[in-house]
N, CA, C and O atoms as CSV, one atom per row, in Angstrom:
chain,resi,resn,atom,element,x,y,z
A,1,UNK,N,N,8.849,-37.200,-137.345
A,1,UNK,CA,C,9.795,-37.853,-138.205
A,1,UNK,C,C,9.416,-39.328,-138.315
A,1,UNK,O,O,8.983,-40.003,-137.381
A,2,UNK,N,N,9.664,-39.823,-139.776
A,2,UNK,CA,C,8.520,-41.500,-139.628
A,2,UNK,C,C,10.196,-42.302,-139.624
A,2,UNK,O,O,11.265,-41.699,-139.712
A,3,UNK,N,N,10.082,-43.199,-139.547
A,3,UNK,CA,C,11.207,-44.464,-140.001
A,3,UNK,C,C,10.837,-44.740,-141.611
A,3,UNK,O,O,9.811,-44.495,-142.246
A,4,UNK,N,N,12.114,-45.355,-142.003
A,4,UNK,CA,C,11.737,-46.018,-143.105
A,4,UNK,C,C,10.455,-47.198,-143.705
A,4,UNK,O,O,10.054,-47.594,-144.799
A,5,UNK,N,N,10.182,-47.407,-142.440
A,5,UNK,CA,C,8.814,-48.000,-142.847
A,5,UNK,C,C,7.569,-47.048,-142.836
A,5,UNK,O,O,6.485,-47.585,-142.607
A,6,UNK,N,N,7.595,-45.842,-143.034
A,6,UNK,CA,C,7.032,-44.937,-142.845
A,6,UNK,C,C,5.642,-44.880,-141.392
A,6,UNK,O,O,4.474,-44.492,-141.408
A,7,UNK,N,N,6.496,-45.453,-140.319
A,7,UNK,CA,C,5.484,-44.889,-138.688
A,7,UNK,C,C,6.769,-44.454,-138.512
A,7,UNK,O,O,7.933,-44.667,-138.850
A,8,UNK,N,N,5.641,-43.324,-137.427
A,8,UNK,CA,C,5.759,-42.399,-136.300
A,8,UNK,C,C,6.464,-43.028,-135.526
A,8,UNK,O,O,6.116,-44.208,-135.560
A,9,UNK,N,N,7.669,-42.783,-134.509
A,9,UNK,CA,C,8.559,-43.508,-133.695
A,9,UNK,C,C,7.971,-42.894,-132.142
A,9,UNK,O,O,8.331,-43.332,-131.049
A,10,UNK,N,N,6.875,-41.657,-132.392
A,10,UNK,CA,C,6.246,-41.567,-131.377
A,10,UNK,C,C,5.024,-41.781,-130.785
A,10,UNK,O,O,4.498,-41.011,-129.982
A,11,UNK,N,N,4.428,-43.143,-131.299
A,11,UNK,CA,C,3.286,-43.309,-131.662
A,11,UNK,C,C,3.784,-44.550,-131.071
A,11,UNK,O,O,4.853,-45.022,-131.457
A,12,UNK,N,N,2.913,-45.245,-129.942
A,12,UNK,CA,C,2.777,-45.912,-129.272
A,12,UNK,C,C,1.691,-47.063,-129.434
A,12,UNK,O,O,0.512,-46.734,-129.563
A,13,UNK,N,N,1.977,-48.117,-129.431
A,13,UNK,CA,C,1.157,-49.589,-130.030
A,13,UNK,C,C,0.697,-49.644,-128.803
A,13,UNK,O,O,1.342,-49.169,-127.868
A,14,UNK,N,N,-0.576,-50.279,-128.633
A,14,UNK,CA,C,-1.493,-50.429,-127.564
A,14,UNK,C,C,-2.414,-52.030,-127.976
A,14,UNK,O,O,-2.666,-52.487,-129.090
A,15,UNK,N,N,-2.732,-52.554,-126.686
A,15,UNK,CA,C,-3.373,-53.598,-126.699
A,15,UNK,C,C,-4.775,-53.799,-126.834
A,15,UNK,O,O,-5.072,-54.248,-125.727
A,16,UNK,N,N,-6.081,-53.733,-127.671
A,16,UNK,CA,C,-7.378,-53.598,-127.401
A,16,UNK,C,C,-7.928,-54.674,-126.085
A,16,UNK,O,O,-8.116,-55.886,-126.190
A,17,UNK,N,N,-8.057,-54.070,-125.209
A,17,UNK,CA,C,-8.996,-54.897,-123.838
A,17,UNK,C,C,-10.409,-54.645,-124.628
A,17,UNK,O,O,-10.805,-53.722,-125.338
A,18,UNK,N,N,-11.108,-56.120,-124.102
A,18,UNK,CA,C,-12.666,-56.297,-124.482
A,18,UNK,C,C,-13.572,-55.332,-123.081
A,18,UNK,O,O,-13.343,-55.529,-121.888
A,19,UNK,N,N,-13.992,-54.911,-123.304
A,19,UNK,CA,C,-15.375,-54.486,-122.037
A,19,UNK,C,C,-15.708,-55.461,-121.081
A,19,UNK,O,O,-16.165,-56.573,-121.344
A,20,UNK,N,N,-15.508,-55.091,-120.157
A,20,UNK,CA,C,-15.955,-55.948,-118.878
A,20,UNK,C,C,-17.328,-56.014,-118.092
A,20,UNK,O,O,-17.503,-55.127,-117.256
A,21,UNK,N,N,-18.024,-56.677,-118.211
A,21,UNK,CA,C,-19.089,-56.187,-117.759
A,21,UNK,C,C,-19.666,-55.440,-116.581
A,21,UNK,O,O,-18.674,-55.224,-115.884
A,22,UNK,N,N,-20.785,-54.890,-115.927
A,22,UNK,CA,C,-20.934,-53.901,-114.942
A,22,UNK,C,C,-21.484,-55.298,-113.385
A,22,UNK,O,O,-22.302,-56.215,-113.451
A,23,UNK,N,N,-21.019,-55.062,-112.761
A,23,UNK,CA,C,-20.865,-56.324,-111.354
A,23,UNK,C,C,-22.337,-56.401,-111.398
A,23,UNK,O,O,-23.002,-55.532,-111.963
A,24,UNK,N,N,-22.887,-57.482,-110.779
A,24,UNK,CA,C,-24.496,-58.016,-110.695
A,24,UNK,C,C,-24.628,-57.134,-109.846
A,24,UNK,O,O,-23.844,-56.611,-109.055
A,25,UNK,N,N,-25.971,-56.968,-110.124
A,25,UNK,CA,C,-26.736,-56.115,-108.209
A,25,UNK,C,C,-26.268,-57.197,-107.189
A,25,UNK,O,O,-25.607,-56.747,-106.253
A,26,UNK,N,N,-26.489,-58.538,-107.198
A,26,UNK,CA,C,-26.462,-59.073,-106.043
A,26,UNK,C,C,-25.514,-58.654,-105.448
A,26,UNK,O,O,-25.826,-58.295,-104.312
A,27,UNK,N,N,-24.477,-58.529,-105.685
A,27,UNK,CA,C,-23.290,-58.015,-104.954
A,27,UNK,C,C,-22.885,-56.881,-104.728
A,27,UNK,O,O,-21.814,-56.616,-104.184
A,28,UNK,N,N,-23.799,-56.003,-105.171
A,28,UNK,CA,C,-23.480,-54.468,-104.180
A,28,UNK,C,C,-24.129,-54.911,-102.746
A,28,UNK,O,O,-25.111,-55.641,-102.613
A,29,UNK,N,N,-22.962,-53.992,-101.157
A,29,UNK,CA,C,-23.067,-54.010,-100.688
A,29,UNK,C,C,-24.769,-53.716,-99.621
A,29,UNK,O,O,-25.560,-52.822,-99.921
A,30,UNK,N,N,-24.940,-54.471,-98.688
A,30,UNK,CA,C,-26.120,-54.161,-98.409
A,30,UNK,C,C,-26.136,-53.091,-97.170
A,30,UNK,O,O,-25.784,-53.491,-96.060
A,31,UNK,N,N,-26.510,-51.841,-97.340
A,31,UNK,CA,C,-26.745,-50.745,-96.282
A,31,UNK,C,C,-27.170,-50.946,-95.099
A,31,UNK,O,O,-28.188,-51.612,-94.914
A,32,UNK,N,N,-26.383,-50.344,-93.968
A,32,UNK,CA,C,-27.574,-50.666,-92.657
A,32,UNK,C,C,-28.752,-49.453,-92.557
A,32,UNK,O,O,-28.728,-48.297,-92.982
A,33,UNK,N,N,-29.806,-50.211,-91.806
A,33,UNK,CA,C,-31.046,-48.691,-92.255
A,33,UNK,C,C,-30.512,-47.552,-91.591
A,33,UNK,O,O,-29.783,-47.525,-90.599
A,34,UNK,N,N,-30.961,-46.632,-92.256
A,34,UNK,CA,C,-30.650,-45.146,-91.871
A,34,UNK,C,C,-31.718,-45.022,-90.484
A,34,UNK,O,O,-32.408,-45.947,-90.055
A,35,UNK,N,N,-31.649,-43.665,-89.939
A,35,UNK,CA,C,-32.427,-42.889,-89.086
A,35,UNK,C,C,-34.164,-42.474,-89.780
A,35,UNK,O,O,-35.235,-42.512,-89.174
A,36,UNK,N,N,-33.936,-42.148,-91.027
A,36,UNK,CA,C,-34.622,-41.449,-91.366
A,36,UNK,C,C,-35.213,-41.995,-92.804
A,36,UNK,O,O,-34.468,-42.323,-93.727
A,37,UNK,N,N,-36.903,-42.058,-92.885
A,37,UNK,CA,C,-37.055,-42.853,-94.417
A,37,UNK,C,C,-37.109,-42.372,-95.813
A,37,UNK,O,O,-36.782,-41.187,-95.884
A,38,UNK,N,N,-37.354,-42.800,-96.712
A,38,UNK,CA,C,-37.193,-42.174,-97.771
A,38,UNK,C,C,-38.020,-40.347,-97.902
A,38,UNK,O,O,-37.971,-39.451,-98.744
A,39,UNK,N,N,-38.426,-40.452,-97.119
A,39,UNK,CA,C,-39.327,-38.914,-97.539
A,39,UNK,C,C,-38.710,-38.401,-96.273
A,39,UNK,O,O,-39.557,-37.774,-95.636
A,40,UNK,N,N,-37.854,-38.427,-95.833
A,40,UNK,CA,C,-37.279,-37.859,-94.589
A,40,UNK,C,C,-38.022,-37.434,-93.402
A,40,UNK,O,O,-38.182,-36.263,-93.058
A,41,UNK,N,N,-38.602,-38.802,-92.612
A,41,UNK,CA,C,-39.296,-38.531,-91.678
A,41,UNK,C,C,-38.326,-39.300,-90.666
A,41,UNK,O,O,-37.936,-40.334,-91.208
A,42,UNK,N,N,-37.728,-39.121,-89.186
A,42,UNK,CA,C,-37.221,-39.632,-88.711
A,42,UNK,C,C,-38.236,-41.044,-88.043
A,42,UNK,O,O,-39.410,-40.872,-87.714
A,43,UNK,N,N,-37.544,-42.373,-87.935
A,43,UNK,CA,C,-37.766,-42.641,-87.162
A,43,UNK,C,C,-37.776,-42.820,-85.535
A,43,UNK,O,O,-37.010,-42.212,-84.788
A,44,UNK,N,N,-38.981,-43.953,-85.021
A,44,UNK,CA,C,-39.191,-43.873,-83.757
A,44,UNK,C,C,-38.179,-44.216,-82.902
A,44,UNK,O,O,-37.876,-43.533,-81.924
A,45,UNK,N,N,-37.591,-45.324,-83.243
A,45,UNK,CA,C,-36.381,-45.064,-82.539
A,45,UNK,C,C,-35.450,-44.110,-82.548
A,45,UNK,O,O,-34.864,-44.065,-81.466
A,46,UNK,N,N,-35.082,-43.346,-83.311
A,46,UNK,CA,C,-34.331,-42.822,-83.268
A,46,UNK,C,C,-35.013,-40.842,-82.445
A,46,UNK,O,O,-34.271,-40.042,-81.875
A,47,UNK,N,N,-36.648,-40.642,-82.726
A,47,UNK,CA,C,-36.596,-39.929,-81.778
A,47,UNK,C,C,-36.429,-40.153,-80.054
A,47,UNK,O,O,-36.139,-39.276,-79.240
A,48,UNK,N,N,-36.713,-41.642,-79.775
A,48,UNK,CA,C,-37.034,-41.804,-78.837
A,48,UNK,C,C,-35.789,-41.928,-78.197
A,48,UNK,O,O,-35.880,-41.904,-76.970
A,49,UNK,N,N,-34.505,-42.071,-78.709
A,49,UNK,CA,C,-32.995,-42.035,-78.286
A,49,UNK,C,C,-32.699,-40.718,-77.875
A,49,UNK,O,O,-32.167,-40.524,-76.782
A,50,UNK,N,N,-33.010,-39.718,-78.698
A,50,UNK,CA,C,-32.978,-38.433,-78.941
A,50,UNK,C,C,-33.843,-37.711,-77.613
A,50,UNK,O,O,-33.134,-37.014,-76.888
A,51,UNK,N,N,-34.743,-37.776,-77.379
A,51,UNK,CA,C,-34.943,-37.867,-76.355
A,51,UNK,C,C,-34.694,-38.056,-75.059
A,51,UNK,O,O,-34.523,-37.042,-74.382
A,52,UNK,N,N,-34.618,-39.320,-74.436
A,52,UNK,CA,C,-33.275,-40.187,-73.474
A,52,UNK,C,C,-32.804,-39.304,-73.507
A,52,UNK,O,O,-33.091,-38.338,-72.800
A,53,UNK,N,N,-31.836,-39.350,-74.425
A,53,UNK,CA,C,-30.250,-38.171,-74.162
A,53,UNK,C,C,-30.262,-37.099,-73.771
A,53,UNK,O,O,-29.342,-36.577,-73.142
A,54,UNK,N,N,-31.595,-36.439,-74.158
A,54,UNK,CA,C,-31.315,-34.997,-73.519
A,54,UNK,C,C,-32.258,-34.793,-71.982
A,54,UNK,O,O,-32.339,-33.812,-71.243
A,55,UNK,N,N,-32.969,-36.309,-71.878
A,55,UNK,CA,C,-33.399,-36.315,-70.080
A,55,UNK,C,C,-32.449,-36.640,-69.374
A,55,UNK,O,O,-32.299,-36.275,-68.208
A,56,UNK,N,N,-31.549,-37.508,-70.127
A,56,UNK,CA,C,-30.233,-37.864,-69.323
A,56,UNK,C,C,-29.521,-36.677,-69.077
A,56,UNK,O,O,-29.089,-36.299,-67.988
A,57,UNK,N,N,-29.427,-36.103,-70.196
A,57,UNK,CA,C,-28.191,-34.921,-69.708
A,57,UNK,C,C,-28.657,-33.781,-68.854
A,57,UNK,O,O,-27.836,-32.965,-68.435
A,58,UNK,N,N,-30.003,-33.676,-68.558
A,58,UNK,CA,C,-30.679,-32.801,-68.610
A,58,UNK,C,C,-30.222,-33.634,-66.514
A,58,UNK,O,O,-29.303,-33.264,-65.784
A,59,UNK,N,N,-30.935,-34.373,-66.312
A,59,UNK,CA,C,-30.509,-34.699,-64.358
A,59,UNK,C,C,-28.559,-34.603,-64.436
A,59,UNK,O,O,-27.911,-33.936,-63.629
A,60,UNK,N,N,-27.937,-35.412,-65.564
A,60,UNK,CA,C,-26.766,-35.087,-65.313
A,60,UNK,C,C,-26.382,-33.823,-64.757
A,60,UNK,O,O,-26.300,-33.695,-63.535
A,61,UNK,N,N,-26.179,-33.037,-65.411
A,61,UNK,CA,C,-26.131,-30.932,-65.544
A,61,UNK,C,C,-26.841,-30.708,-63.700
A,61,UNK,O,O,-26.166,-30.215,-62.796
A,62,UNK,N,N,-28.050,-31.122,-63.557
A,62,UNK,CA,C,-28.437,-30.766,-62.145
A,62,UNK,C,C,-27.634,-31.545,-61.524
A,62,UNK,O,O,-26.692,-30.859,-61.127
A,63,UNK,N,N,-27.477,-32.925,-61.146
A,63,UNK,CA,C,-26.456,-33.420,-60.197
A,63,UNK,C,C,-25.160,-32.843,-60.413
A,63,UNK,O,O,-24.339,-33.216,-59.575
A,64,UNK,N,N,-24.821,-32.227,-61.083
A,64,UNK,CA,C,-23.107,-31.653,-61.307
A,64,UNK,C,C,-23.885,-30.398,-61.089
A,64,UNK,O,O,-23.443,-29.858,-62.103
A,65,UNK,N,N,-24.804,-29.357,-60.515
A,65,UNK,CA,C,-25.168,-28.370,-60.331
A,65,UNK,C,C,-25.100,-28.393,-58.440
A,65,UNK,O,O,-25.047,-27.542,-57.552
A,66,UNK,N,N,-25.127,-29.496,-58.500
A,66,UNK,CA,C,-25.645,-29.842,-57.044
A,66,UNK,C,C,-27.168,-29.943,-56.529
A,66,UNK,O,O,-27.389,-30.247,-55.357
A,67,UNK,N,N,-28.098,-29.709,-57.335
A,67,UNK,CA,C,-29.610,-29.450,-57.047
A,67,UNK,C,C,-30.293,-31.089,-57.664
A,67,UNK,O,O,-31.210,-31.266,-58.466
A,68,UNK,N,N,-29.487,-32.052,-56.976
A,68,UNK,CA,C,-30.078,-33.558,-56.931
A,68,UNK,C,C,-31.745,-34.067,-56.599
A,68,UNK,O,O,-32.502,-34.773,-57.264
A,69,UNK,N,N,-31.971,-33.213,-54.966
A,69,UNK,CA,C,-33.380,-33.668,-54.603
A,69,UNK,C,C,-33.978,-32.793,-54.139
A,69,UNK,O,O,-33.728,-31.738,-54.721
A,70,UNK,N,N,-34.907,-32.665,-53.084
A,70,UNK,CA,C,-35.521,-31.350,-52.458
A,70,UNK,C,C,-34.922,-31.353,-51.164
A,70,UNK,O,O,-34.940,-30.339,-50.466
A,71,UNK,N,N,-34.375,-32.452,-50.780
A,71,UNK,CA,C,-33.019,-32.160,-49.957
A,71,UNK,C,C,-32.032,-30.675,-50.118
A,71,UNK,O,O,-31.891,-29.818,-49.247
A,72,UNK,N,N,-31.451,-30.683,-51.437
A,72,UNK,CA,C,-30.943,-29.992,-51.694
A,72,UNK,C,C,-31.127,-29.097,-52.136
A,72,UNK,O,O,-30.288,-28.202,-52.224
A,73,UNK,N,N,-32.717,-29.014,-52.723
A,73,UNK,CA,C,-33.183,-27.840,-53.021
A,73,UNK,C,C,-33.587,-26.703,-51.717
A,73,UNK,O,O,-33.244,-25.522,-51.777
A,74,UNK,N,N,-34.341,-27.265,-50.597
A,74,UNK,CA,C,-34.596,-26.437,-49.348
A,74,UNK,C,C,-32.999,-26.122,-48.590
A,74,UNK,O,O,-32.814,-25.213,-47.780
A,75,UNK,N,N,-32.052,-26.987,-49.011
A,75,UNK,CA,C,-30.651,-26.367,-48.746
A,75,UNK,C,C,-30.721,-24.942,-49.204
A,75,UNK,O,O,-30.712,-23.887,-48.569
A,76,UNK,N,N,-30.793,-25.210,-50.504
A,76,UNK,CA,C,-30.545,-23.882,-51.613
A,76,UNK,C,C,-31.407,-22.521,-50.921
A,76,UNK,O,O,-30.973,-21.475,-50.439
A,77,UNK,N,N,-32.550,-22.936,-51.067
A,77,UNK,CA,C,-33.418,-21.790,-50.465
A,77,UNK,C,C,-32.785,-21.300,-48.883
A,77,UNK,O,O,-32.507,-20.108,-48.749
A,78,UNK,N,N,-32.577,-22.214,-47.750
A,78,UNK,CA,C,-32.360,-21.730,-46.921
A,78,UNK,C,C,-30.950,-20.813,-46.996
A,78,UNK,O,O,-30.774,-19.885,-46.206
A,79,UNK,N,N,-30.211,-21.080,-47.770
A,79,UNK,CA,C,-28.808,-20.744,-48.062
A,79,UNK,C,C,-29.216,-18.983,-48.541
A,79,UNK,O,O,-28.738,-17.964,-48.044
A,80,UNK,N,N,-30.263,-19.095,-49.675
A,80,UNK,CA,C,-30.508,-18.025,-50.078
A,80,UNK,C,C,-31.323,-16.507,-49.269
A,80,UNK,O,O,-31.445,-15.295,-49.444
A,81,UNK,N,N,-31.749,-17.674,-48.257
A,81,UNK,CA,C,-32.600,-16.256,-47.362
A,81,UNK,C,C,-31.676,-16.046,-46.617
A,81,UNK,O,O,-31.507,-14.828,-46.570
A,82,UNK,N,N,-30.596,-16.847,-45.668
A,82,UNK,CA,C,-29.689,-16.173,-44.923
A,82,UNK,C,C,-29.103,-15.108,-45.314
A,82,UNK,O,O,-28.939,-14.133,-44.581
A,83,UNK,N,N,-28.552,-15.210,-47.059
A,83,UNK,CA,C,-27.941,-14.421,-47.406
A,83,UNK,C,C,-28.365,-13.105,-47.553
A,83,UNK,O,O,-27.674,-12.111,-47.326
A,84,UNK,N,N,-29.689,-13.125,-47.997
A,84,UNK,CA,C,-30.674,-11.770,-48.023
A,84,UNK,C,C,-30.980,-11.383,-46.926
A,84,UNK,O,O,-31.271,-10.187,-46.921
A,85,UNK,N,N,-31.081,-12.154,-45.447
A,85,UNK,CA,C,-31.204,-11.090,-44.274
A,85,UNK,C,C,-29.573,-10.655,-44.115
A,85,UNK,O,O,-29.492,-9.434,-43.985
A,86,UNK,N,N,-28.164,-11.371,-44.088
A,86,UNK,CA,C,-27.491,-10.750,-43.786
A,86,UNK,C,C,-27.274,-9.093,-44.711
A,86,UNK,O,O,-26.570,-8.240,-44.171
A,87,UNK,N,N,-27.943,-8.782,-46.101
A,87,UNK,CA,C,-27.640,-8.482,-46.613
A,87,UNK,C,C,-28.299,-7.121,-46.399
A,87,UNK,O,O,-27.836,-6.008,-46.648
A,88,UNK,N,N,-29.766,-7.538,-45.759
A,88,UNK,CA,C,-30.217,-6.164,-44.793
A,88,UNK,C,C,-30.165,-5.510,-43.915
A,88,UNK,O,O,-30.613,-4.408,-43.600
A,89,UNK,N,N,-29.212,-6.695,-43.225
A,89,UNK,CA,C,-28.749,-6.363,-41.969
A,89,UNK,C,C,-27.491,-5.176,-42.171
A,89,UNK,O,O,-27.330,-4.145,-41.518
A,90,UNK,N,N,-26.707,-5.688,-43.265
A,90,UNK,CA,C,-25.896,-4.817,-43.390
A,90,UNK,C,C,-26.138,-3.538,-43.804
A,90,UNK,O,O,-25.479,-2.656,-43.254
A,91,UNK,N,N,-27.131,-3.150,-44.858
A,91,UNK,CA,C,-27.477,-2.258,-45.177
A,91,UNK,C,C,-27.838,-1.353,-44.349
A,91,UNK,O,O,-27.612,-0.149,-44.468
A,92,UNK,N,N,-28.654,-2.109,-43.110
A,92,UNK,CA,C,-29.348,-1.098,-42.150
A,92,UNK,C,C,-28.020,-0.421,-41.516
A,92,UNK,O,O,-27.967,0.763,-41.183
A,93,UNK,N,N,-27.000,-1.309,-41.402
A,93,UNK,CA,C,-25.874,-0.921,-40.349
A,93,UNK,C,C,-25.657,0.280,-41.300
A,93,UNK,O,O,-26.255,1.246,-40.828
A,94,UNK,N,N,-25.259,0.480,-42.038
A,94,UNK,CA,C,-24.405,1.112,-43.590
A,94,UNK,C,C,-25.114,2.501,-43.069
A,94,UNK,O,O,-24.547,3.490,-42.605
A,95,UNK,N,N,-26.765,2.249,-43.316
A,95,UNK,CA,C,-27.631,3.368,-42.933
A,95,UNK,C,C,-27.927,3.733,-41.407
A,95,UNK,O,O,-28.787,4.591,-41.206
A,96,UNK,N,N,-27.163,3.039,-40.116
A,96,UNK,CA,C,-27.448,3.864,-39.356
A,96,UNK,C,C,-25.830,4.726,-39.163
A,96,UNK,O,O,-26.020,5.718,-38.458
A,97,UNK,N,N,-24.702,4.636,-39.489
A,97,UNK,CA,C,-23.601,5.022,-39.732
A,97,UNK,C,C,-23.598,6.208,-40.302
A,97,UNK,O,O,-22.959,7.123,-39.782
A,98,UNK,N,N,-24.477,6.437,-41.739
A,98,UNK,CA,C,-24.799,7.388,-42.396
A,98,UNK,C,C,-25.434,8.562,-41.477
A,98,UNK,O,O,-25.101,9.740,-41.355
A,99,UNK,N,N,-26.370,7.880,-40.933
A,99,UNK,CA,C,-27.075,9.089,-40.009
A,99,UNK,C,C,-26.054,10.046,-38.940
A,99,UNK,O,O,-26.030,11.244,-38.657
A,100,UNK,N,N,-25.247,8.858,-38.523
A,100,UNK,CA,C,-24.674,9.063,-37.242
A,100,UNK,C,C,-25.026,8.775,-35.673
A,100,UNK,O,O,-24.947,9.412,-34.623
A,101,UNK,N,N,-25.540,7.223,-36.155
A,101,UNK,CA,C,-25.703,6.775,-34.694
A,101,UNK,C,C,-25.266,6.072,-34.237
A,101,UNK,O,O,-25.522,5.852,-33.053
């Protein structure tokens, strides 16, 4: 439906804005370097971190295993043969029972 001046009463007047221009390069932000370079080769530092970390975690895991030095390793072993003679010992008992002696 128009008005007597013949517009649209739903037709909305608007302001023309000029174009703004696009921001200088200088002022895009500057990146910190990545890991890795354009053709995706990692760098040296960053294998050599990579690394570290998993020698680190790698004695961590044994000291929380308990197997720190050869201290504790000839612990381990001796721990382990006791257990295997008691373990024949018993057996033999098991088997002279069986027989009946």
């Amino acid at each position: 439906m128009r008005d007597k001046d013949g517009d649209d009463p739903n037709v909305i007047d608007a302001e023309l804005v000029e174009d703004t221009p696009a921001l200088p390069a200088a002022i895009t932000p500057d990146l910190p370097p990545t890991d890795y370079t354009d053709d995706g080769v990692p760098s040296f530092d960053f294998v050599k971190d990579r690394i570290e970390n998993r020698y680190t975690t790698s004695i961590g895991q044994t000291e929380l295993a308990g197997l720190g030095g050869k201290q504790d390793m000839a612990a381990l072993d001796k721990k382990i043969a006791d257990r295997d003679a008691a373990a024949r010992d018993k057996l033999a008992e098991i088997r002279r029972a069986m027989r009946g002696e």
